[in-house]
PDB file of N, CA, C and O in Angstrom:
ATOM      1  N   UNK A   1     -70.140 -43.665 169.409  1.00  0.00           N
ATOM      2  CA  UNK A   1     -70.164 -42.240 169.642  1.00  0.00           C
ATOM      3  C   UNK A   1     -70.894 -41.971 170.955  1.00  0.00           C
ATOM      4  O   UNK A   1     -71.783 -42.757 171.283  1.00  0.00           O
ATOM      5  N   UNK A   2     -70.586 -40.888 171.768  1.00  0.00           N
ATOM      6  CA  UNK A   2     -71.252 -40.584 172.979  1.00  0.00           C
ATOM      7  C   UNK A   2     -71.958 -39.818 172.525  1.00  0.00           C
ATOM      8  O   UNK A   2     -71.661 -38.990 171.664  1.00  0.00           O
ATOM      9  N   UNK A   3     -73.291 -40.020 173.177  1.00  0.00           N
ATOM     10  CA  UNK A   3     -74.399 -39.090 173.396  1.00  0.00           C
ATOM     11  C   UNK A   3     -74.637 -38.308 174.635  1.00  0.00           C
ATOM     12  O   UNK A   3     -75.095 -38.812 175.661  1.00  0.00           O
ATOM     13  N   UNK A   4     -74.278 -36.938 174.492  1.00  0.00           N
ATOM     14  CA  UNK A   4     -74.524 -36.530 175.732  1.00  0.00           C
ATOM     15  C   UNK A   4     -75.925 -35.668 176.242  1.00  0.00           C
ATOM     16  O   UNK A   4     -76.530 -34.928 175.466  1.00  0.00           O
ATOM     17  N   UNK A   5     -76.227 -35.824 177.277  1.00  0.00           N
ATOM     18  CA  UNK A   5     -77.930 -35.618 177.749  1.00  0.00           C
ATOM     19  C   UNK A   5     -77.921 -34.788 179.133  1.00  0.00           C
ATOM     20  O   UNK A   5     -77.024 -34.587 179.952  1.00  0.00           O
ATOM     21  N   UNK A   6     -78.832 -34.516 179.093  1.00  0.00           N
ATOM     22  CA  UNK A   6     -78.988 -32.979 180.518  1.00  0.00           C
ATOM     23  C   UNK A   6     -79.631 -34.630 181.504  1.00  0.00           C
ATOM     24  O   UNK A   6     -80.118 -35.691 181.113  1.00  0.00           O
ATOM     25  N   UNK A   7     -79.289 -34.066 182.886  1.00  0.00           N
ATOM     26  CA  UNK A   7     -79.330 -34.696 183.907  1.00  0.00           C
ATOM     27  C   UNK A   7     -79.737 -33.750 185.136  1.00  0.00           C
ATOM     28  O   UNK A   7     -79.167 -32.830 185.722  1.00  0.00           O
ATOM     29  N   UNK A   8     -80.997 -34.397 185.265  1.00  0.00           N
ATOM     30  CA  UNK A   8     -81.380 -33.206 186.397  1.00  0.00           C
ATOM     31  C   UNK A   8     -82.772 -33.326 186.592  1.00  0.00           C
ATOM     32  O   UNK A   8     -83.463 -34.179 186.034  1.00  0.00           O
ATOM     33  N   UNK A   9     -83.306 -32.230 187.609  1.00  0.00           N
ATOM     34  CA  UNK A   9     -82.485 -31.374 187.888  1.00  0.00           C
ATOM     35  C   UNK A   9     -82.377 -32.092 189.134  1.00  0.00           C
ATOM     36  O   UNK A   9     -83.072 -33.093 189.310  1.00  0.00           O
ATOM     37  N   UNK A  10     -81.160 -31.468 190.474  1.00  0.00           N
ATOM     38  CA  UNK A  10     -79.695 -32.134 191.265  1.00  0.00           C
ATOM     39  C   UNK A  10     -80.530 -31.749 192.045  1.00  0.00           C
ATOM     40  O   UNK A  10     -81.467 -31.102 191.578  1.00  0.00           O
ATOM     41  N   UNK A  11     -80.480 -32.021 193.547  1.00  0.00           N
ATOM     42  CA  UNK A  11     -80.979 -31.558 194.292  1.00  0.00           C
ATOM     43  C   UNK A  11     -80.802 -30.364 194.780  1.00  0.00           C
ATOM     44  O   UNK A  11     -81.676 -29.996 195.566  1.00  0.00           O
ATOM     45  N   UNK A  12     -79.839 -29.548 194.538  1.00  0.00           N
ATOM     46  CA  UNK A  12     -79.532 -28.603 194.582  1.00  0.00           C
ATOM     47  C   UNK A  12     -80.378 -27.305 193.573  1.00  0.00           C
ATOM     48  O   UNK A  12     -80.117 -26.121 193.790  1.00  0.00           O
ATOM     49  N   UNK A  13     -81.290 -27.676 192.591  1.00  0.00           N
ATOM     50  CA  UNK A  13     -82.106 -27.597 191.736  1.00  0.00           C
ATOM     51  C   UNK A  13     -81.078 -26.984 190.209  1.00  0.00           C
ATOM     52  O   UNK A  13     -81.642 -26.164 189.484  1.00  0.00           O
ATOM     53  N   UNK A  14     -79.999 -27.320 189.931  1.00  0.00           N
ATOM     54  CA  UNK A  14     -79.007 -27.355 189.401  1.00  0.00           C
ATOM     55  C   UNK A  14     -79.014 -28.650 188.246  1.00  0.00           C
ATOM     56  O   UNK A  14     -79.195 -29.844 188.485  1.00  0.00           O
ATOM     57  N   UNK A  15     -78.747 -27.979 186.886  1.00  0.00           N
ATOM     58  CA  UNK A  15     -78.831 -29.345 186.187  1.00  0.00           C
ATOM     59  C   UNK A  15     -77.367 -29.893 185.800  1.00  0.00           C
ATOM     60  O   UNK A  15     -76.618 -28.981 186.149  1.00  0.00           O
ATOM     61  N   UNK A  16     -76.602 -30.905 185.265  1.00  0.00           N
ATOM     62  CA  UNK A  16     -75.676 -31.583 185.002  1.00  0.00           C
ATOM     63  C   UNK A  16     -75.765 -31.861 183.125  1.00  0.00           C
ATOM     64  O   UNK A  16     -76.826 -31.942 182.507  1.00  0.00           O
ATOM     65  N   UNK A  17     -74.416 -31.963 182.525  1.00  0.00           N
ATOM     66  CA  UNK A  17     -74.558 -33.029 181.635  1.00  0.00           C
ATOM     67  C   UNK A  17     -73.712 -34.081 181.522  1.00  0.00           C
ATOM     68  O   UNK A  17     -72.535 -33.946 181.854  1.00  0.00           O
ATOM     69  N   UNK A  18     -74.177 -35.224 181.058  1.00  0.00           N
ATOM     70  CA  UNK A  18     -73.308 -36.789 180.694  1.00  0.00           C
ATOM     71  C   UNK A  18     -73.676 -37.708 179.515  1.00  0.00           C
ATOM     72  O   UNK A  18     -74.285 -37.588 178.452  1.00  0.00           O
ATOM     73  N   UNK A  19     -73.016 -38.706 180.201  1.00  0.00           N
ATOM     74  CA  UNK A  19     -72.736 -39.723 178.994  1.00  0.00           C
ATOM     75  C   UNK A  19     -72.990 -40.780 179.458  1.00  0.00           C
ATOM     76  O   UNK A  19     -72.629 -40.677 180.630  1.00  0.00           O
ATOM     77  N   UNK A  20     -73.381 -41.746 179.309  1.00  0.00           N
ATOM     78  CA  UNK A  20     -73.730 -43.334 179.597  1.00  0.00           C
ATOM     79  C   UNK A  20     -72.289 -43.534 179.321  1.00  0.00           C
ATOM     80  O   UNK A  20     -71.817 -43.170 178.244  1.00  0.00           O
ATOM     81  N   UNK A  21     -71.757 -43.944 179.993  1.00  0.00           N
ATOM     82  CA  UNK A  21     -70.139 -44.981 180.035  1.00  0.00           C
ATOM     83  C   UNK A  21     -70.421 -46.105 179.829  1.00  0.00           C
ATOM     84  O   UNK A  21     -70.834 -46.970 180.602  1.00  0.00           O
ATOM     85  N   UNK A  22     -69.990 -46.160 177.706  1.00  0.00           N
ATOM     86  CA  UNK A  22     -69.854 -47.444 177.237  1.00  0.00           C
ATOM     87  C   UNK A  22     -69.414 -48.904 177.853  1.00  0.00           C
ATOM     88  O   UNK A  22     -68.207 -49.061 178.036  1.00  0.00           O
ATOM     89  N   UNK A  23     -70.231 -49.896 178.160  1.00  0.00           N
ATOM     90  CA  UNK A  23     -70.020 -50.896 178.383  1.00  0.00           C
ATOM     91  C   UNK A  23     -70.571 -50.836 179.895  1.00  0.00           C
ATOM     92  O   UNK A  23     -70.077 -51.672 180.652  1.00  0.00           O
ATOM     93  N   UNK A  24     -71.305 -50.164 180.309  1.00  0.00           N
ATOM     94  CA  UNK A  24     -71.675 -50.449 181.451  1.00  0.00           C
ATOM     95  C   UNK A  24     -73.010 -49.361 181.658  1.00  0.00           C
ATOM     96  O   UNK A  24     -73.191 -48.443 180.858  1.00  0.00           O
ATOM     97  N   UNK A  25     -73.831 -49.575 182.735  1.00  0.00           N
ATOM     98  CA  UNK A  25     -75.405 -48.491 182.946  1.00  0.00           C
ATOM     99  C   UNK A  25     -75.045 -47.205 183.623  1.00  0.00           C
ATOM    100  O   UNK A  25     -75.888 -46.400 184.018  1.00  0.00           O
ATOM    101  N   UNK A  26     -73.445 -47.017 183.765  1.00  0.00           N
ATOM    102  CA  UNK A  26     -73.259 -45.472 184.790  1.00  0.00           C
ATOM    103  C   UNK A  26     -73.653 -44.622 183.723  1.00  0.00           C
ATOM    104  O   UNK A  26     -73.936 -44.939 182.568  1.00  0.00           O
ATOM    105  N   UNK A  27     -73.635 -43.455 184.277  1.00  0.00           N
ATOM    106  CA  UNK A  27     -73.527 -42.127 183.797  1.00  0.00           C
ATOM    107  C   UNK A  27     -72.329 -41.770 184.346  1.00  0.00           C
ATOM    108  O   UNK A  27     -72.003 -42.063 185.497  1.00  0.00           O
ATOM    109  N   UNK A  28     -71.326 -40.844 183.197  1.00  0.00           N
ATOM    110  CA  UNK A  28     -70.154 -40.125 183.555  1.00  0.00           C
ATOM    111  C   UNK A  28     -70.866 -38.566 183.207  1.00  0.00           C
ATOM    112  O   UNK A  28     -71.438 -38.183 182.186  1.00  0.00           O
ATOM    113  N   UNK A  29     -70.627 -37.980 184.273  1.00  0.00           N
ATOM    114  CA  UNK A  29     -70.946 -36.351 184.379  1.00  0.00           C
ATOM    115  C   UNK A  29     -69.579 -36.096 183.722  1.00  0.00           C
ATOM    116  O   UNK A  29     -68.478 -36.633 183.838  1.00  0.00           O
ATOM    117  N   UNK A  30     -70.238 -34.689 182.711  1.00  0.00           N
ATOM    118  CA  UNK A  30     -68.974 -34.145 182.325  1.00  0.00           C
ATOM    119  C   UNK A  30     -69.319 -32.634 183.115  1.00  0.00           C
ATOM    120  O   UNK A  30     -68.321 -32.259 183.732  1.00  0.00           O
ATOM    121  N   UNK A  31     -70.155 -31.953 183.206  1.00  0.00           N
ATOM    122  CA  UNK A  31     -70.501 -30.096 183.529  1.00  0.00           C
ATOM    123  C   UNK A  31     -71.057 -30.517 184.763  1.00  0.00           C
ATOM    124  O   UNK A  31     -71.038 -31.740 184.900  1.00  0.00           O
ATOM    125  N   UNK A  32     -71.631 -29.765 185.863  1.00  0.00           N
ATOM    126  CA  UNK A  32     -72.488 -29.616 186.651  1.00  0.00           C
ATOM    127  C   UNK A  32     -72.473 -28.199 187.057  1.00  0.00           C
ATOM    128  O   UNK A  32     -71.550 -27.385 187.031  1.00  0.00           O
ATOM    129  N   UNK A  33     -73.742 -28.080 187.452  1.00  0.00           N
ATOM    130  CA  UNK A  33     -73.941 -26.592 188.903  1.00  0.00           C
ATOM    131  C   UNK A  33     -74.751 -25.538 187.163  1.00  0.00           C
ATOM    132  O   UNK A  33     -74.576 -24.324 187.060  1.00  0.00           O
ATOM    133  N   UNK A  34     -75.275 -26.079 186.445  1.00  0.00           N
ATOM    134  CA  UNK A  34     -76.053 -24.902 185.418  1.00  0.00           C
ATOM    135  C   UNK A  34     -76.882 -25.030 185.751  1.00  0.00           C
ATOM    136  O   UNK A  34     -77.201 -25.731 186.712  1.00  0.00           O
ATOM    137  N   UNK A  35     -77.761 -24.182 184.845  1.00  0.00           N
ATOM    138  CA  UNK A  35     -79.156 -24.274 184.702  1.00  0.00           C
ATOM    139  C   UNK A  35     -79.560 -25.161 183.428  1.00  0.00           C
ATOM    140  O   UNK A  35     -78.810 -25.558 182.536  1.00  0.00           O
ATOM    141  N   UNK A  36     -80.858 -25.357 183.566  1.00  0.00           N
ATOM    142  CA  UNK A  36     -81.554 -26.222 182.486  1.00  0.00           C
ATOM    143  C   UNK A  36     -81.151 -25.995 181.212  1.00  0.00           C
ATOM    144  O   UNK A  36     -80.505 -26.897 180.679  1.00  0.00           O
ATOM    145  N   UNK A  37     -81.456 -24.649 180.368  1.00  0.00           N
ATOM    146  CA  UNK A  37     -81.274 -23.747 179.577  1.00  0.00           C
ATOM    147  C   UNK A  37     -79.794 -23.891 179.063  1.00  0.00           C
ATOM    148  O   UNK A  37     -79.580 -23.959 177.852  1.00  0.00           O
ATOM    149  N   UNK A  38     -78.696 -23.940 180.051  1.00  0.00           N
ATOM    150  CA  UNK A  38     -77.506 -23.988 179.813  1.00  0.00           C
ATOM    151  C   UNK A  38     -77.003 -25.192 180.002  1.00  0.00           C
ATOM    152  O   UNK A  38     -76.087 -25.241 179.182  1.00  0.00           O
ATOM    153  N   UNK A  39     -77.035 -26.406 180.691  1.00  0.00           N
ATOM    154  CA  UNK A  39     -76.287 -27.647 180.205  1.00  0.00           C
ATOM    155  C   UNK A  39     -77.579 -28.221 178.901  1.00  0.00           C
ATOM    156  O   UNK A  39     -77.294 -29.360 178.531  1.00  0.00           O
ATOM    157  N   UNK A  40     -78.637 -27.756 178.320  1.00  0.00           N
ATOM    158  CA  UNK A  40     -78.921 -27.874 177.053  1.00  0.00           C
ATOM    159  C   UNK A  40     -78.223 -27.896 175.906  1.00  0.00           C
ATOM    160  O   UNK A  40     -77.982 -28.683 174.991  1.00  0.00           O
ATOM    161  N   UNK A  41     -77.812 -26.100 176.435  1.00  0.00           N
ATOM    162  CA  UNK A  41     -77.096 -25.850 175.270  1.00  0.00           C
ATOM    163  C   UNK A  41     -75.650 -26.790 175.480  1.00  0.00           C
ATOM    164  O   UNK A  41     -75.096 -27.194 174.458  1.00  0.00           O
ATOM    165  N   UNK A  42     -75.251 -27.015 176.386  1.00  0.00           N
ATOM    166  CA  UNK A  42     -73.569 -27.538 176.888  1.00  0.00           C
ATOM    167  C   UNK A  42     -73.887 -28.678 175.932  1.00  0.00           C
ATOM    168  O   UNK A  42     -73.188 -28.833 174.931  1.00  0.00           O
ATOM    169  N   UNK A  43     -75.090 -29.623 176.243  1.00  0.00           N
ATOM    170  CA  UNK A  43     -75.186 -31.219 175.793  1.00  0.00           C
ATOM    171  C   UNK A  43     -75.020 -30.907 174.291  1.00  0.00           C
ATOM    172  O   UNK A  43     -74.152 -31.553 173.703  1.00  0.00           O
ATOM    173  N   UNK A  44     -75.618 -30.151 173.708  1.00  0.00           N
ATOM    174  CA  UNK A  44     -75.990 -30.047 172.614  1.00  0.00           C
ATOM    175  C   UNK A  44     -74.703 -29.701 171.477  1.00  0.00           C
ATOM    176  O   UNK A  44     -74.595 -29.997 170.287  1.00  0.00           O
ATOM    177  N   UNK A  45     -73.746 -28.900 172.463  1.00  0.00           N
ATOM    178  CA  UNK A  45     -72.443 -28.531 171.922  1.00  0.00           C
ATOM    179  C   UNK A  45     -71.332 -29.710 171.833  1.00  0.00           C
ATOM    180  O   UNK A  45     -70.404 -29.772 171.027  1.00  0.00           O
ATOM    181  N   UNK A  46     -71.614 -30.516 172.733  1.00  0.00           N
ATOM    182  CA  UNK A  46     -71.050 -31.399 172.824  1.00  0.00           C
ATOM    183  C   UNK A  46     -71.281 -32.491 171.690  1.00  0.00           C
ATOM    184  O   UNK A  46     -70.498 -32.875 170.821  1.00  0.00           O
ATOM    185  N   UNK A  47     -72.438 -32.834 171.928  1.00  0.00           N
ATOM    186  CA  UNK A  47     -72.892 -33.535 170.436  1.00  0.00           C
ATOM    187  C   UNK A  47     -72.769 -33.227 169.754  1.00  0.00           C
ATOM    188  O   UNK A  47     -72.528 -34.049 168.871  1.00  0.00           O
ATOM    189  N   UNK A  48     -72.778 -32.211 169.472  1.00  0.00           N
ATOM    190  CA  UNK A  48     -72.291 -31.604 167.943  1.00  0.00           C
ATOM    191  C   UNK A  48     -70.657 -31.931 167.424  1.00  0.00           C
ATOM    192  O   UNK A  48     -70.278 -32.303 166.314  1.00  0.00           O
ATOM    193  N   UNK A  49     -69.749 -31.607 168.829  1.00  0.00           N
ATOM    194  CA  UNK A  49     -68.098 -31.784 168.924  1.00  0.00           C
ATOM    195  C   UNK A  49     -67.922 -33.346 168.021  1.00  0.00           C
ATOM    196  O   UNK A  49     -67.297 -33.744 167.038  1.00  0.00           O
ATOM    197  N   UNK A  50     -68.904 -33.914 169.048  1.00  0.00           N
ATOM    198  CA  UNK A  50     -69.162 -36.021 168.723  1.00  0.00           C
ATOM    199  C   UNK A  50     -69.146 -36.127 167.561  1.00  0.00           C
ATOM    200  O   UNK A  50     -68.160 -36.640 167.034  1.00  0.00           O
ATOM    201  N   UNK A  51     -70.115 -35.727 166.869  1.00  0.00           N
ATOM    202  CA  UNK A  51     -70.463 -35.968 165.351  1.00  0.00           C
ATOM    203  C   UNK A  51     -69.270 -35.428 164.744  1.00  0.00           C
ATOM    204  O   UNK A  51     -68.808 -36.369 164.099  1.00  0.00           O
ATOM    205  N   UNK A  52     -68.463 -34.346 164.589  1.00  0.00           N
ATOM    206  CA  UNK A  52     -67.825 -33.813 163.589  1.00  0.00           C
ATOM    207  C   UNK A  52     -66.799 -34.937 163.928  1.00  0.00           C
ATOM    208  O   UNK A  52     -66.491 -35.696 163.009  1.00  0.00           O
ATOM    209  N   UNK A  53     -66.084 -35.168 165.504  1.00  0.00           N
ATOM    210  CA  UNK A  53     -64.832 -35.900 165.516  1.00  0.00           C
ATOM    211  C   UNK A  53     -65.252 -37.677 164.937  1.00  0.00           C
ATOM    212  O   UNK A  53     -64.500 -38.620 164.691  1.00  0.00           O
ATOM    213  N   UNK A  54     -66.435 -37.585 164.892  1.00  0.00           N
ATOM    214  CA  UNK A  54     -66.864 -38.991 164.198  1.00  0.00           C
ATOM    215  C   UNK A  54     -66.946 -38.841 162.276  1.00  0.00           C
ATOM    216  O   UNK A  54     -66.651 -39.805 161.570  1.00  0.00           O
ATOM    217  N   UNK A  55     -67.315 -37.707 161.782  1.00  0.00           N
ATOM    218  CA  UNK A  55     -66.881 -37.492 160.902  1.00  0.00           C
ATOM    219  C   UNK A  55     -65.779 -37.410 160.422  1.00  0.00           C
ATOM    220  O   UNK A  55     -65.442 -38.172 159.515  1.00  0.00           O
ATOM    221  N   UNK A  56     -65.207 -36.753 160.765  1.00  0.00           N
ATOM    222  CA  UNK A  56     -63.428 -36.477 160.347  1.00  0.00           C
ATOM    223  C   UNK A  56     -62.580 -37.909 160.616  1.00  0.00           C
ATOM    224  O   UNK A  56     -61.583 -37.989 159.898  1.00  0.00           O
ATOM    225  N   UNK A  57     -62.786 -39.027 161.497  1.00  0.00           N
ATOM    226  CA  UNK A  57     -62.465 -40.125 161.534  1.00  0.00           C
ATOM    227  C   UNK A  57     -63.150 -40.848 160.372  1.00  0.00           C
ATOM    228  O   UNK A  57     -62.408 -41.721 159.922  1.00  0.00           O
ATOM    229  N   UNK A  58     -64.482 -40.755 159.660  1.00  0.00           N
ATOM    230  CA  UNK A  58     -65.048 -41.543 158.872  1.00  0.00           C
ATOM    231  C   UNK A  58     -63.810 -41.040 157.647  1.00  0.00           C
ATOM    232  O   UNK A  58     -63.070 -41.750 156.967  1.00  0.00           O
ATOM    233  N   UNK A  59     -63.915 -39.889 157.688  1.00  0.00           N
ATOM    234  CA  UNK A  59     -63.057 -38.814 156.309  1.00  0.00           C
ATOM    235  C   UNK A  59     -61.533 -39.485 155.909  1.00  0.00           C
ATOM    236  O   UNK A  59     -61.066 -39.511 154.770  1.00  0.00           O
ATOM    237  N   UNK A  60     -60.840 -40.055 157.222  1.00  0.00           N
ATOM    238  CA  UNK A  60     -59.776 -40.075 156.859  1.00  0.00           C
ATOM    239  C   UNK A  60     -59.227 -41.610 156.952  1.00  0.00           C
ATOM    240  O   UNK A  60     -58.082 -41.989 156.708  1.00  0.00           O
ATOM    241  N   UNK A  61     -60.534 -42.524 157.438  1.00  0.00           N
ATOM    242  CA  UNK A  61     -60.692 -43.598 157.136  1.00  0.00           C
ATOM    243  C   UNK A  61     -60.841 -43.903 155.539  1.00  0.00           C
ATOM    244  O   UNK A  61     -60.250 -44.693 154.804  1.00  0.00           O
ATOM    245  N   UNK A  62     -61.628 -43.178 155.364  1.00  0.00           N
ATOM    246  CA  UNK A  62     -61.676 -43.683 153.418  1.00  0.00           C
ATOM    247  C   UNK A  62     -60.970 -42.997 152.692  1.00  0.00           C
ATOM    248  O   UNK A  62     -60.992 -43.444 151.545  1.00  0.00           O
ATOM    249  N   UNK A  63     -60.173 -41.875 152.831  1.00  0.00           N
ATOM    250  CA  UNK A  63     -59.074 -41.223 152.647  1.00  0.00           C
ATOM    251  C   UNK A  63     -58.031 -42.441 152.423  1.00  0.00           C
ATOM    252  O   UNK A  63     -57.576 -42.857 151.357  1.00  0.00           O
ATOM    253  N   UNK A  64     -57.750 -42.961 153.956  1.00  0.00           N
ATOM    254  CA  UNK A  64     -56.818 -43.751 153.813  1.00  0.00           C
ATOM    255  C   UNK A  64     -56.811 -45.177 152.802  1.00  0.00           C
ATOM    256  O   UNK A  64     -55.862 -45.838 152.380  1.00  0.00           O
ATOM    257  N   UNK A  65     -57.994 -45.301 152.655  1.00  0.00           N
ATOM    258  CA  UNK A  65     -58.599 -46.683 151.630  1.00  0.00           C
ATOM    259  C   UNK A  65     -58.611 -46.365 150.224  1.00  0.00           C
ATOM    260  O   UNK A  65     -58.687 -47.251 149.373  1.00  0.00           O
ATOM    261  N   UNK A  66     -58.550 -45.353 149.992  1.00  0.00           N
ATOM    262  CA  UNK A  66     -58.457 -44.871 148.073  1.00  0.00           C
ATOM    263  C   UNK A  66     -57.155 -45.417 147.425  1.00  0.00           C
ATOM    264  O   UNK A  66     -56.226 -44.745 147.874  1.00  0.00           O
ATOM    265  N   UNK A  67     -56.803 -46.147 146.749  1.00  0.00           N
ATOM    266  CA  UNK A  67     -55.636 -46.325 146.100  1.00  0.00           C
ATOM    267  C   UNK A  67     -54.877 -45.669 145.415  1.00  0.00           C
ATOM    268  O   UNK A  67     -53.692 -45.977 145.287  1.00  0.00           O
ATOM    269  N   UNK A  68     -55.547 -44.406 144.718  1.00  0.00           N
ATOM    270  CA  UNK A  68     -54.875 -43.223 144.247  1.00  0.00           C
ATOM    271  C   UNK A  68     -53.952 -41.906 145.930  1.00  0.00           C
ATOM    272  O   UNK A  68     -53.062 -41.057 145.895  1.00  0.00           O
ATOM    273  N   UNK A  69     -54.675 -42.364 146.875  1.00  0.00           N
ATOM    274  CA  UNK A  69     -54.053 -41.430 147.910  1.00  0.00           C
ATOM    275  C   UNK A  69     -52.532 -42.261 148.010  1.00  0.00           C
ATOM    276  O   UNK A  69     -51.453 -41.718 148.248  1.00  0.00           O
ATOM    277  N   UNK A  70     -52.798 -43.947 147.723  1.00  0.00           N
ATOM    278  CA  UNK A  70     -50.981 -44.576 148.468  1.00  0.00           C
ATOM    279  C   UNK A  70     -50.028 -43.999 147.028  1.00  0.00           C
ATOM    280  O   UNK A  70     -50.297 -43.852 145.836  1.00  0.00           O
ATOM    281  N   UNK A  71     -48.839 -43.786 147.858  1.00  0.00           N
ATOM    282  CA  UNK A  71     -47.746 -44.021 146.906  1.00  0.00           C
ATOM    283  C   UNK A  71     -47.401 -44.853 146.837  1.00  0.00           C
ATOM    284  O   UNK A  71     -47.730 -45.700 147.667  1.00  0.00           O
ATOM    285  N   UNK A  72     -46.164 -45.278 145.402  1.00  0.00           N
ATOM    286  CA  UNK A  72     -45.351 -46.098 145.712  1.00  0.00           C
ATOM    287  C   UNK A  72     -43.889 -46.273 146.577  1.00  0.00           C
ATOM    288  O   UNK A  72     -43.057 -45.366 146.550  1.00  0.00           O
ATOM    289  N   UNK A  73     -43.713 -47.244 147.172  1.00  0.00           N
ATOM    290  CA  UNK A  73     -42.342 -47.263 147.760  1.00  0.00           C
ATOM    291  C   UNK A  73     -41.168 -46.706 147.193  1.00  0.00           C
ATOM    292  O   UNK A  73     -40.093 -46.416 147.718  1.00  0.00           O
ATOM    293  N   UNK A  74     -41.682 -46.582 145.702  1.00  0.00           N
ATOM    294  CA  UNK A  74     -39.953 -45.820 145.227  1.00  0.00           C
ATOM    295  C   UNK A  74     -40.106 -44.251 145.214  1.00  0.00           C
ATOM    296  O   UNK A  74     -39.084 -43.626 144.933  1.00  0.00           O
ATOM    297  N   UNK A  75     -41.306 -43.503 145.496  1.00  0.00           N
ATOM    298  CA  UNK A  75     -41.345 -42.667 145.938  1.00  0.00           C
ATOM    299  C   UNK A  75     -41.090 -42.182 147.363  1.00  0.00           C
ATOM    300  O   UNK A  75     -40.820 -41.025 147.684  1.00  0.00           O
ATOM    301  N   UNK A  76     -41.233 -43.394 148.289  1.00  0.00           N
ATOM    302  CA  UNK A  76     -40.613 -42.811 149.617  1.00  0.00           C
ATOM    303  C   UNK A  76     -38.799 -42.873 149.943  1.00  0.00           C
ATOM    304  O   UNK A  76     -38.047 -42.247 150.690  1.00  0.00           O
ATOM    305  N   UNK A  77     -38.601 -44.146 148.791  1.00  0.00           N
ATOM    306  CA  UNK A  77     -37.334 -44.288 148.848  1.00  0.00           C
ATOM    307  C   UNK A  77     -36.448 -43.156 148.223  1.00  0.00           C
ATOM    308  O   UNK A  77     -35.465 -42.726 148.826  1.00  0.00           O
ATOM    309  N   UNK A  78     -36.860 -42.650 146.894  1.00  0.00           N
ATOM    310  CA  UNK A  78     -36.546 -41.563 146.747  1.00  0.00           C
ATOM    311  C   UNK A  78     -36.362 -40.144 147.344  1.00  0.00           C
ATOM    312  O   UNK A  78     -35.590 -39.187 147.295  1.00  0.00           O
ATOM    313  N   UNK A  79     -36.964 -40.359 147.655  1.00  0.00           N
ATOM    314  CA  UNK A  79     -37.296 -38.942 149.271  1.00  0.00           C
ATOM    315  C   UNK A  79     -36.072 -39.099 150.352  1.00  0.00           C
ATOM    316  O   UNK A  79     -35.451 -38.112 150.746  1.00  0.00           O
ATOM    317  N   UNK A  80     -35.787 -40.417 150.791  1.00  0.00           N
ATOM    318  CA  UNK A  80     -34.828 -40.652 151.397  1.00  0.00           C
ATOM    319  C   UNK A  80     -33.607 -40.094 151.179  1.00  0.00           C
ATOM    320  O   UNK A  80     -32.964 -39.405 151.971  1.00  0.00           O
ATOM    321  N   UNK A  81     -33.095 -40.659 149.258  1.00  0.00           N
ATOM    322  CA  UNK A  81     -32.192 -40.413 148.725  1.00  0.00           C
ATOM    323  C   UNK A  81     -31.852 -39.255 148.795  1.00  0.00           C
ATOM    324  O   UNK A  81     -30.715 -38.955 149.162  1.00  0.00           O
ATOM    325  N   UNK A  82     -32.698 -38.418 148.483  1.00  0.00           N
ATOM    326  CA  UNK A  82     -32.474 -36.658 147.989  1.00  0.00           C
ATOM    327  C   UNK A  82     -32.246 -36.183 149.638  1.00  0.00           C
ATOM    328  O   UNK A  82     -31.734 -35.079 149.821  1.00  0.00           O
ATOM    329  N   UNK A  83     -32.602 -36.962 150.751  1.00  0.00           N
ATOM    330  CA  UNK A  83     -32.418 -36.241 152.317  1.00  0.00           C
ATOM    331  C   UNK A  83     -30.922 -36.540 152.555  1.00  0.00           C
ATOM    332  O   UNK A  83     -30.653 -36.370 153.744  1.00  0.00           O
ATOM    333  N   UNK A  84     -29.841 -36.934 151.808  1.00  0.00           N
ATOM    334  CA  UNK A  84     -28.486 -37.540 151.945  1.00  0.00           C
ATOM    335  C   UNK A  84     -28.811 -38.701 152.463  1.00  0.00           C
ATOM    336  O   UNK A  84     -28.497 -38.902 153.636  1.00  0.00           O
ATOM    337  N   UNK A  85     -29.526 -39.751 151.701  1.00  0.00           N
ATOM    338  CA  UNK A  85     -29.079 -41.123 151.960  1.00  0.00           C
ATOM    339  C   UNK A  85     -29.470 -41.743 153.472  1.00  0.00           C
ATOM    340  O   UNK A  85     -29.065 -42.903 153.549  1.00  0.00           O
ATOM    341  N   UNK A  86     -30.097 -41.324 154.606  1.00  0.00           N
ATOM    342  CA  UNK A  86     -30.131 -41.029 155.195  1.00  0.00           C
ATOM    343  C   UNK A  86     -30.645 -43.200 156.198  1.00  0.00           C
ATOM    344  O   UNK A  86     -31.721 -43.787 156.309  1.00  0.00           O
ATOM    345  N   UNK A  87     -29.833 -43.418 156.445  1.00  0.00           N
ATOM    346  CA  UNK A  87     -30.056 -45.214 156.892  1.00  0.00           C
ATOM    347  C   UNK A  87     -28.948 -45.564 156.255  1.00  0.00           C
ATOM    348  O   UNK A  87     -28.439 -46.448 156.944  1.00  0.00           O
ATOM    349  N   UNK A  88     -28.251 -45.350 155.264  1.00  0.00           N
ATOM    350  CA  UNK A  88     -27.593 -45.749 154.634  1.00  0.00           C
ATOM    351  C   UNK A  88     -25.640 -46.372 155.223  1.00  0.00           C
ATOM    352  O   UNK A  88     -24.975 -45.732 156.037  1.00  0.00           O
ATOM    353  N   UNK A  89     -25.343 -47.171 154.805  1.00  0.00           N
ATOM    354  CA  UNK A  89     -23.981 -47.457 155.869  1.00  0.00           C
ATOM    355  C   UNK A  89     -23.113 -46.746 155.069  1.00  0.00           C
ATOM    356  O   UNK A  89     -23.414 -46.547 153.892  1.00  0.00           O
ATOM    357  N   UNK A  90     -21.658 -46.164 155.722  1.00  0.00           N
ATOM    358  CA  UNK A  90     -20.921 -45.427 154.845  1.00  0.00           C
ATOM    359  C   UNK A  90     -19.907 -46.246 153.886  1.00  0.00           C
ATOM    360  O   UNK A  90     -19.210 -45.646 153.068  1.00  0.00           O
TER     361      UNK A  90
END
């Protein structure tokens, strides 16, 4: 998951926010040209975005792992059937 963090302040006396770019020591800027106060809040929104889209991936990871969520194949095959046969040679 990215963590994103205020960067600053620029010489411009302007703050930034980023991310450490996995697998290596850069920083990737995502905002620039705010104030302190406001790429705070930016970082902070952002992290927040992180966590939920890391949640909702955990969600539908074990979603997908429950054995009551799979069907069986004769339920998809059936589905087929009732669409007119639909693969079928004439």
């Amino acid at each position: 998951m990215l963590t994103h963090t205020l960067i600053g302040p620029l010489p411009d006396d302007t703050y930034a926010v980023g991310y450490p770019t996995p697998g290596c020591s850069v920083m990737t800027v995502v905002s620039t040209g705010m104030t302190k106060e406001r790429a705070q809040e930016e970082a902070a929104r952002l992290n927040e975005e992180q966590e939920k889209r890391a949640a909702a991936i955990e969600r539908d990871r074990l979603l997908r792992m429950r054995p009551e969520t799979l069907r069986p194949v004769t339920d998809y095959l059936s589905e087929i059937e009732l669409a007119g046969g639909a693969g079928e040679a004439p």
